[in-house]
N, C-alpha and C positions, 0 to 999 in steps of 0.2 A: 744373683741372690743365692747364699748355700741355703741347706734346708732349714738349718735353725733358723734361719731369718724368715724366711716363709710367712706368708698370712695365713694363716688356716682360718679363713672366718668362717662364722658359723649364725644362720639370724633363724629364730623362732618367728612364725610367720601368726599374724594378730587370727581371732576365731579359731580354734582349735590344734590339732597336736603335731602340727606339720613343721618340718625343719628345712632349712637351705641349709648344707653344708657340702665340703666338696668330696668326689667319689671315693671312696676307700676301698680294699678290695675284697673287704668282708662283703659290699653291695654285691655282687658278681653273682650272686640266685637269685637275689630279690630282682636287679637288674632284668636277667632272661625272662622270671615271669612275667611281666611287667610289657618288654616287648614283645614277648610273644602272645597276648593279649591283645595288641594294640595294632597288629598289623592292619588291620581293614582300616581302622581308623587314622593311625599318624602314618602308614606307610605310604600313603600314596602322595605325602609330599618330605616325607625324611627317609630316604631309601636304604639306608642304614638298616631301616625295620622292614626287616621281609620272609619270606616265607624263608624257611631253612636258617634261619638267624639261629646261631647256635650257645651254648652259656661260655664258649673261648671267646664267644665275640662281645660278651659282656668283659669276661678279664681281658682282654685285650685294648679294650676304650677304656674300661679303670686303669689301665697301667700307660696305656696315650694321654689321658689326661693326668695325671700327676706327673708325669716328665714333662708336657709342656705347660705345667702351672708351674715347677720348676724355671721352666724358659720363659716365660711370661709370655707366650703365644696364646694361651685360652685357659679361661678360667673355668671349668668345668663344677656344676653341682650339680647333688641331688637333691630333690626335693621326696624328704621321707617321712612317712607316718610315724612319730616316734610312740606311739601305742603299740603298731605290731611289728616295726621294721619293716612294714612293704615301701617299695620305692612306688611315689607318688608321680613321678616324674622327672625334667630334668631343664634346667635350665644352664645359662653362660654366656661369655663376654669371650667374641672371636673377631676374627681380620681385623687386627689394629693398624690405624693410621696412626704412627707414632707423632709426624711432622704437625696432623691437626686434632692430639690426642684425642680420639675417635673410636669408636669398635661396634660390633653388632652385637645384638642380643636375643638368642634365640631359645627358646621355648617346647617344653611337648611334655603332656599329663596322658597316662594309661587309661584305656580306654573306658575302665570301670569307674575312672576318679574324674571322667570331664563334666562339665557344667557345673561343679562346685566353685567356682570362682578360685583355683585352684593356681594356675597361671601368672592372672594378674594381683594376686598377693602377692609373687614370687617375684617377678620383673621391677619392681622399684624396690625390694631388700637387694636384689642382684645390679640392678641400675645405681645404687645408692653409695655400694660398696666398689662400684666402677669409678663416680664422683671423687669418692672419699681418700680410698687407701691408691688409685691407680692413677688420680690425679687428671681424668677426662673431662671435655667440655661435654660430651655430645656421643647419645647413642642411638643406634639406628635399630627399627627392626624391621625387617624386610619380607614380606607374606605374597605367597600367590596369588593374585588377583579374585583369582575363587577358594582362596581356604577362607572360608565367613570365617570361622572359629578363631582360629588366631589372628585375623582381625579384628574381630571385638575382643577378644584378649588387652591387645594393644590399645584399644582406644579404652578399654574399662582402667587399663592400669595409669591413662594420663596420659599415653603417647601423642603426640599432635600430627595428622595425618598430611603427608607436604604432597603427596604425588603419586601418579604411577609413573615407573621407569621399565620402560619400551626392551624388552627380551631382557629384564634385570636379575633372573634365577635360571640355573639349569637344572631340570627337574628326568631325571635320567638324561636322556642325550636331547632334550628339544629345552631350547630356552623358550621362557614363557615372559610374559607381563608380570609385575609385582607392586603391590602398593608399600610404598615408603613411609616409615613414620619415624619420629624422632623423640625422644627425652633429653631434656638440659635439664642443669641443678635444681634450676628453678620451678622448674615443672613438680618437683620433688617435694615443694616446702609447703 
């Protein structure tokens, strides 16, 4: 797909001023403050956020994710306040199963913006536009067994919960437990 052909979707999310849209490299401050806010809380299951996380490591993941939205390997957004331009968070569609047009779907809100129901607004505009323009049956989201948070995420947003799979994330170098959930169309209507 060249660039002009691109999707650039973009979805306003219902209850206030929040946008899905995908990274641009203006985010790249909003981004850093954002994770560097958040590390007690999202770092200890997305290790990306950590201490010494620097704002190159923000342009660095805005310029990784628009060459593999390019590639159609991950669809990378943020989800931003469009009141004051802070990044609210960030959601996306990764590891595609092309053969069982398939992908996962993963999630994470800054520390100061959780328990606004923040998340699961975001996952069926982002699951929706998986359906639609990408042509998927079926998305996965995959949570640690003890991240509560983004397992009610998942089941707030209609995910239907199938299972735990037995050492199914590596979370630094130990693989753990993870509950499995899934969205289809249908779940969507």
């Amino acid at each position: 797909m060249s660039q002009d052909d691109a999707p650039w979707p973009s979805f306003a999310l219902p209850a206030g001023s929040l946008r899905v849209r995908p990274w641009q490299p203006e985010d790249a401050d909003a981004l850093y403050v954002a994770a560097g806010e958040s590390i007690e809380s999202v770092g200890r299951w997305l290790p990306w956020c950590r201490e010494g996380y620097a704002r190159q490591d923000s342009v660095a993941w805005i310029a990784h994710a628009q060459a593999c939205w390019q590639l159609e390997e991950l669809f990378a957004f943020a989800i931003v306040d469009e009141s004051d331009g802070s990044v609210a968070g960030g959601v996306g569609l990764n590891q595609f199963n092309r053969q069982h047009r398939s992908a996962n779907l993963g999630y994470w809100v800054r520390q100061s913006r959780q328990g606004f129901g923040i998340a699961p607004r975001a996952v069926p505009a982002v699951a929706r536009f998986g359906f639609e323009s990408l042509k998927l049956v079926r998305v996965e989201i995959v949570a640690a067994v003890d991240n509560l948070p983004s397992r009610r995420c998942a089941e707030k947003a209609g995910a239907r919960f199938e299972g735990i799979g037995r050492q199914r994330l590596l979370i630094g170098e130990s693989a753990i437990d993870a509950a499995v959930y899934s969205l289809i169309p249908a779940d969507l209507t």
